[in-house]
DRENKOL-361912 format. One line per field, with one value per residue (C-alpha): x, y, z. Coordinates in Angstrom, 1 decimal, m for minus. Layout:
REM DRENKOL-361912
u c(X / ...)
v c(Y / ...)
w c(Z / ...)
END
This chain:
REM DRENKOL-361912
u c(m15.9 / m17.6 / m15.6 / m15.6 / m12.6 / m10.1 / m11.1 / m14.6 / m13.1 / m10.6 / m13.7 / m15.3 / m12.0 / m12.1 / m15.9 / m15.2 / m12.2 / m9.6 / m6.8 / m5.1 / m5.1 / m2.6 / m2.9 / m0.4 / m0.1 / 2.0 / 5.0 / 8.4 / 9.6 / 12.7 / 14.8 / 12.1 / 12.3 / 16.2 / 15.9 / 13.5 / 15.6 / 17.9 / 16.0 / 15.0 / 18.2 / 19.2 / 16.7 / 15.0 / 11.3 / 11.9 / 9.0 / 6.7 / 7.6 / 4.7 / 7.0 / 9.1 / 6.6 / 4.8 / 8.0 / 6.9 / 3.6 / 5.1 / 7.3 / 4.0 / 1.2 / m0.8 / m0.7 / m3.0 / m5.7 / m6.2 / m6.1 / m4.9 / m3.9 / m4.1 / m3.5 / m5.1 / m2.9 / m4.3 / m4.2 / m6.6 / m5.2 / m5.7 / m3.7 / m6.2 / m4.3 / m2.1 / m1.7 / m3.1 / m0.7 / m2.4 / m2.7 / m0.5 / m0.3 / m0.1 / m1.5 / m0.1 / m3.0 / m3.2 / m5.5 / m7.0 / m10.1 / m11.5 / m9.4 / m8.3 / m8.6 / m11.9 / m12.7 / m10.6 / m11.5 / m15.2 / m14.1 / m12.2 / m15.0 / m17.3 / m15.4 / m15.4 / m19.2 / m19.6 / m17.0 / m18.8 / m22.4 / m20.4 / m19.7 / m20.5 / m17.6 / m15.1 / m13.7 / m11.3 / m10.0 / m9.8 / m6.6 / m5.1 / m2.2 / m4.0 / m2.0 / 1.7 / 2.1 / 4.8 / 2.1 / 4.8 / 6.9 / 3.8 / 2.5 / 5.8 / 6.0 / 2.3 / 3.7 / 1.5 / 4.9 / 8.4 / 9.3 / 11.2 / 14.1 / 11.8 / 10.6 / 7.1 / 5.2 / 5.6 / 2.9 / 3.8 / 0.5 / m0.2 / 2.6 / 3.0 / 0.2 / m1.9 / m3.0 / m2.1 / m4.6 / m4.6 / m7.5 / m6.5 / m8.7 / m8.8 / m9.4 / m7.1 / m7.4 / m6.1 / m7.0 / m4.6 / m1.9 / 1.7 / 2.7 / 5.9 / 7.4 / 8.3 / 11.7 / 12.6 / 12.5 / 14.1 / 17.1 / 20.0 / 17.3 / 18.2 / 15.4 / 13.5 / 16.9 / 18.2 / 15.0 / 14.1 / 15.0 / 16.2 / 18.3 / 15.5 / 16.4 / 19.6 / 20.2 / 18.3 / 15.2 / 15.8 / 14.2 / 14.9 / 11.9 / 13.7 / 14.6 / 10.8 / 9.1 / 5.9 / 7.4 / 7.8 / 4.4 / 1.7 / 4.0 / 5.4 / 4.4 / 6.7 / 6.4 / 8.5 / 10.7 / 15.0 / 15.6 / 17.0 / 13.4 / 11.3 / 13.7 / 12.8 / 9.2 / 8.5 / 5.0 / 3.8 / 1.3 / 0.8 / 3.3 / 5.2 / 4.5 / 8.4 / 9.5 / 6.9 / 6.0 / 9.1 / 9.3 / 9.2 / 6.8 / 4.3 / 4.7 / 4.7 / 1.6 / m0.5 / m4.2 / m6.6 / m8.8 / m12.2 / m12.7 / m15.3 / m13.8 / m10.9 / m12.0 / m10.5 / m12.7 / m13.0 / m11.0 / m8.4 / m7.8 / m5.8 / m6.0 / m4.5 / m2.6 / m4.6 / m8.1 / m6.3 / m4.3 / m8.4 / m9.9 / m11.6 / m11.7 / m15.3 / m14.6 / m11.5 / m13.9 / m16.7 / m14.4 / m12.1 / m14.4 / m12.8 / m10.0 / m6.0 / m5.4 / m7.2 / m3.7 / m1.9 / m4.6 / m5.5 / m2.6 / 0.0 / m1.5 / m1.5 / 2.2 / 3.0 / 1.6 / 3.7 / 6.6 / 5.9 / 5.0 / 8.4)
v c(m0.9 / m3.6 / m5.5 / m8.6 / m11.2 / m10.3 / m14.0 / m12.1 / m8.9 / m11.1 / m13.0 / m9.9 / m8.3 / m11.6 / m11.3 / m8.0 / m8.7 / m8.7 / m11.5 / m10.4 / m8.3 / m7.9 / m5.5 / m3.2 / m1.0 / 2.2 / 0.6 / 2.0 / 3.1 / 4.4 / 2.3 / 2.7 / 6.6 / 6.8 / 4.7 / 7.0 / 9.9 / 8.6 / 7.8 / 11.5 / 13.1 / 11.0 / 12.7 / 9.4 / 10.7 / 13.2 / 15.3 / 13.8 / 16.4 / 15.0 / 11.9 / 14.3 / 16.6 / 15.9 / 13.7 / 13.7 / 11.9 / 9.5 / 8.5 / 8.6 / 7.1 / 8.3 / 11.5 / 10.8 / 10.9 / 11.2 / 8.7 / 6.1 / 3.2 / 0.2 / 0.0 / m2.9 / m3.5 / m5.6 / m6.4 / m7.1 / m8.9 / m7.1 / m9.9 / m9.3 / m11.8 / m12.1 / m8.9 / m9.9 / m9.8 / m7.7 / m4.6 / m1.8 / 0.6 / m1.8 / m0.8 / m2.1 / m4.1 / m2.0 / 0.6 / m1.7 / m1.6 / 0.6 / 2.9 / 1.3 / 4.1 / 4.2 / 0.3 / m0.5 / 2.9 / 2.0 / m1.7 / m0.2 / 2.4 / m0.7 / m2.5 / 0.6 / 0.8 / m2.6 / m2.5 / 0.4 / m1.4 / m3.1 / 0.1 / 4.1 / 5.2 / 3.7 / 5.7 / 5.4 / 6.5 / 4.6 / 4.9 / 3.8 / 5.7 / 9.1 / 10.1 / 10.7 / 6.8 / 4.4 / 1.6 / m1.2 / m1.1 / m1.1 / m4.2 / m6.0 / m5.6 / m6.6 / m9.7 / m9.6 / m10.4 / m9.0 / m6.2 / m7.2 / m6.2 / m4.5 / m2.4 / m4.0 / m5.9 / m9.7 / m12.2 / m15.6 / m16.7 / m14.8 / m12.9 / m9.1 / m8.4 / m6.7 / m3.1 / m2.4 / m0.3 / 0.5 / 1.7 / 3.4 / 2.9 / 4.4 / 0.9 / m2.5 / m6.5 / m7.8 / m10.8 / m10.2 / m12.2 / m10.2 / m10.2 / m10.9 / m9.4 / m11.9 / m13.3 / m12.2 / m14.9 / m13.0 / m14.6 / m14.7 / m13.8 / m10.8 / m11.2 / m7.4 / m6.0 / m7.8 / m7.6 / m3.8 / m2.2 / 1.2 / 0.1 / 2.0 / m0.8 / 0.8 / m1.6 / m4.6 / m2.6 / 0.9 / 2.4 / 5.6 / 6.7 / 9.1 / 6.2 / 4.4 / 3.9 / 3.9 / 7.3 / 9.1 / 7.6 / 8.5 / 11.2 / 13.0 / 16.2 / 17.3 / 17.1 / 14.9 / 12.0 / 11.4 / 9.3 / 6.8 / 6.3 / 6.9 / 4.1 / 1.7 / 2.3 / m1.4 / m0.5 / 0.8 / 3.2 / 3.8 / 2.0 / m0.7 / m4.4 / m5.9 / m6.4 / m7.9 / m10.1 / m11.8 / m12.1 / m15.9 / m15.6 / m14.4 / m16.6 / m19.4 / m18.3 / m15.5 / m15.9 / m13.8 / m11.0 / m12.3 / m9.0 / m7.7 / m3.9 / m4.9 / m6.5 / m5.0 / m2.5 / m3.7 / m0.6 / m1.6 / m4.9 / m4.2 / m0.7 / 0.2 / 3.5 / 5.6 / 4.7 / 6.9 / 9.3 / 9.8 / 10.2 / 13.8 / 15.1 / 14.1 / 11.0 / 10.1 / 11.6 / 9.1 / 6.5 / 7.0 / 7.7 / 6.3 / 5.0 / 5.2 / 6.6 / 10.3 / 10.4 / 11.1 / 13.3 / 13.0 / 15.3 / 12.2 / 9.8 / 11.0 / 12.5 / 8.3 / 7.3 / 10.0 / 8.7 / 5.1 / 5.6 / 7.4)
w c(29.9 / 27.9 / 25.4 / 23.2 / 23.2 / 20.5 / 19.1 / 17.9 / 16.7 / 14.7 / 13.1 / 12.8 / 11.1 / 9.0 / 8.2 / 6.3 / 4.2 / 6.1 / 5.6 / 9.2 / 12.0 / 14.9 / 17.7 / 19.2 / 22.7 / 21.6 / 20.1 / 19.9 / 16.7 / 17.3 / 14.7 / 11.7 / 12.3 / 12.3 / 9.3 / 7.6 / 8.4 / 6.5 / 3.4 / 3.8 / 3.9 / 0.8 / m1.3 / m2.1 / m1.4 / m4.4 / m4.1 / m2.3 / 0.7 / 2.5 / 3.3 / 5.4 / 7.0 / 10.4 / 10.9 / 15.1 / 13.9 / 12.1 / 15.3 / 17.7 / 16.3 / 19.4 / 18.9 / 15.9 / 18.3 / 21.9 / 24.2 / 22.2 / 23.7 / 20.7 / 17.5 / 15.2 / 12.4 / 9.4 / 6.0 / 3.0 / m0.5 / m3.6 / m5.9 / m9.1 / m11.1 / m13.7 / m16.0 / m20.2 / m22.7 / m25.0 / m22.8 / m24.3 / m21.7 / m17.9 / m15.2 / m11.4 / m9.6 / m6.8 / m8.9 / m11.4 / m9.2 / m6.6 / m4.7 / m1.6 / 0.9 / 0.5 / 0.6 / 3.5 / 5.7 / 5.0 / 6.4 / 9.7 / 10.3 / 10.5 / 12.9 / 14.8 / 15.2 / 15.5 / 18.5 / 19.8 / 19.9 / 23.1 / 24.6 / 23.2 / 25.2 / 23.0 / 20.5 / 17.2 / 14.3 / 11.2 / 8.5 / 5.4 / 3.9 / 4.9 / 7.2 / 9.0 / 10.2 / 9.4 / 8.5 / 7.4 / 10.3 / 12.3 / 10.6 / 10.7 / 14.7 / 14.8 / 13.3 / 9.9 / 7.8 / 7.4 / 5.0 / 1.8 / 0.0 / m1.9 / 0.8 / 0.9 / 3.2 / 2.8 / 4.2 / 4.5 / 3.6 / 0.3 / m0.6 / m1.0 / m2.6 / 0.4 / 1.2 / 5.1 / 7.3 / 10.8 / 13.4 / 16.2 / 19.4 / 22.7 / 24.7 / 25.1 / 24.6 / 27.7 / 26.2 / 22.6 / 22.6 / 22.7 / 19.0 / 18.2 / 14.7 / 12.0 / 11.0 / 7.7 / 5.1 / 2.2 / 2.6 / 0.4 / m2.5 / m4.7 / m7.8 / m7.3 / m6.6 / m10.0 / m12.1 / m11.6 / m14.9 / m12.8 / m10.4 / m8.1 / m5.1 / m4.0 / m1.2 / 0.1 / 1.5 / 0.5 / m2.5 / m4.2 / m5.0 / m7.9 / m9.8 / m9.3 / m12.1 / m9.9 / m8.2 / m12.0 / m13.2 / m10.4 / m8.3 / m10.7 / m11.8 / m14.1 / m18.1 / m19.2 / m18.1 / m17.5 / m20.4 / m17.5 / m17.0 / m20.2 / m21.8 / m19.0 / m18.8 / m19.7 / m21.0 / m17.3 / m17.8 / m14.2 / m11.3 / m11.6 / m10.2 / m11.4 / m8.3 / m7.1 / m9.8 / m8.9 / m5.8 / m5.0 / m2.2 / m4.5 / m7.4 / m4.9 / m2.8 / m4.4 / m4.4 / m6.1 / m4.1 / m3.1 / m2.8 / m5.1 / m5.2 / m6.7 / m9.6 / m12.3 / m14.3 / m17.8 / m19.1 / m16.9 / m18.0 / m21.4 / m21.5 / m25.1 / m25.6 / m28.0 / m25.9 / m23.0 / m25.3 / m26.4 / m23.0 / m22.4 / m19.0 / m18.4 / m19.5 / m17.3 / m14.4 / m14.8 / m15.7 / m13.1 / m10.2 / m6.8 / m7.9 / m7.3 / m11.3 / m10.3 / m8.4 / m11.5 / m12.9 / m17.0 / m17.6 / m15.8 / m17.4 / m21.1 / m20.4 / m19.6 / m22.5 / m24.6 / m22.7 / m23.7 / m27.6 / m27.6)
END
């Protein structure tokens, strides 16, 4: 089988967007699944049940498709800068631009196709968040960064501020070099732990979700809020950014995206309470076409903005 040197298919990762890529040969995670069996028997996924179905998966990435035999981990940064003041209802920079499944999916499938103009017989299968796969632990043993206190993703480079996708491919890179998982550099460092206004980090890198504000926000299906959580809303609209915002690996190296997708969309940008208490469904459908808010649905989102002019 014909195949380029993983030097070109990093400069071709690198040529559409991405800031790294690692590749892995059917790791072990043995350790990240105990660990998430744990978290599940806690009750901190809430009701996000899909966290604990198609548990097996999770623990095989493999078995996502057949005959895989490498995995290629990377990352893109979506750092859209800093949030405005004057925004009354904030929205977390993951979804102030396009929705990242379908940017970075579109990205993997592309590497795909171009990997296959070397060969036809090679086949893969591109993900991000859309399905059963324990993408952090799989980045951190691909050695893209170490996973913080606040359970995500850290980059030496630019911070935590990156979306993580994976394409699974039924060939190998003899010539990859072995990656070897990063030291964690949190430290002695307790600043999301101490500056999340819910307590949600329970220990250093495990969050209950049922004390998230970003968990009640976009999750959430119910009516109304604990007032534990209402009364610590903070003015988030939809998700939470606190503990990154402190984290001093992203105040000391954050950049802001190159990429064009997420750009904030004007309405985004200092979104005001009664301009989304006003939207019709028609409206939040145009509006909101392709991107991370349809998670919460119109009916989410106005019930957060009730929550926050309470």
């Amino acid at each position: 089988m014909k195949l380029p040197s993983f030097i070109t298919v990093e400069a071709k990762a690198s040529s559409l967007g991405f800031h790294q890529i690692g590749a892995l040969t059917l790791p072990n995670l043995s350790l990240a699944g105990e660990n998430l069996k744990q978290w599940l028997a806690q009750g901190f996924h809430g009701e996000m049940q899909w966290m604990a179905d198609h548990l097996e998966k999770r623990l095989s990435p493999e078995s996502l498709m057949p005959d895989t035999k490498t995995i290629l981990c990377v990352s893109m940064n979506y750092y859209p800068g800093e949030l405005l003041p004057d925004a009354e209802a904030k929205i977390a920079r993951y979804a102030q631009g396009d929705d990242y499944h379908d940017v970075i999916k579109k990205r993997l499938k592309t590497l795909l196709e171009w990997l296959q103009t070397y060969d036809n017989a090679i086949c893969g299968r591109p993900l991000t968040d859309s399905a059963p796969i324990l993408e952090k632990a799989l980045a951190v043993k691909a050695g893209l960064g170490w996973q913080g206190k606040h359970s995500n993703l850290i980059t030496k480079e630019i911070g935590s501020w990156v979306f993580l996708g994976e394409l699974l491919l039924n060939i190998t890179f003899p010539d990859a070099p072995t990656p070897v998982p990063m030291a964690n550099f949190c430290g002695s460092c307790q600043r999301c732990i101490t500056a999340c206004p819910t307590q949600a980090i329970v220990d250093p890198y495990v969050v209950d979700s049922t004390k998230c504000i970003s968990y009640w926000t976009i999750e959430y299906k119910g009516d109304t809020f604990p007032e534990s959580i209402r009364e610590n809303l903070n003015g988030w609209a939809f998700g939470c950014d606190i503990c990154q915002e402190v984290c001093p690996w992203n105040i000391k190296f954050q950049q802001e995206t190159p990429e064009a997708a997420f750009i904030p969309r004007p309405w985004n940008r200092t979104p005001q309470l009664s301009e989304i208490e006003a939207l019709t469904p028609q409206r939040f459908k145009v509006r909101y076409r392709k991107s991370p808010l349809k998670r919460a649905k119109l009916t989410g989102l106005k019930r957060n903005v009730k929550a926050l002019k309470q």
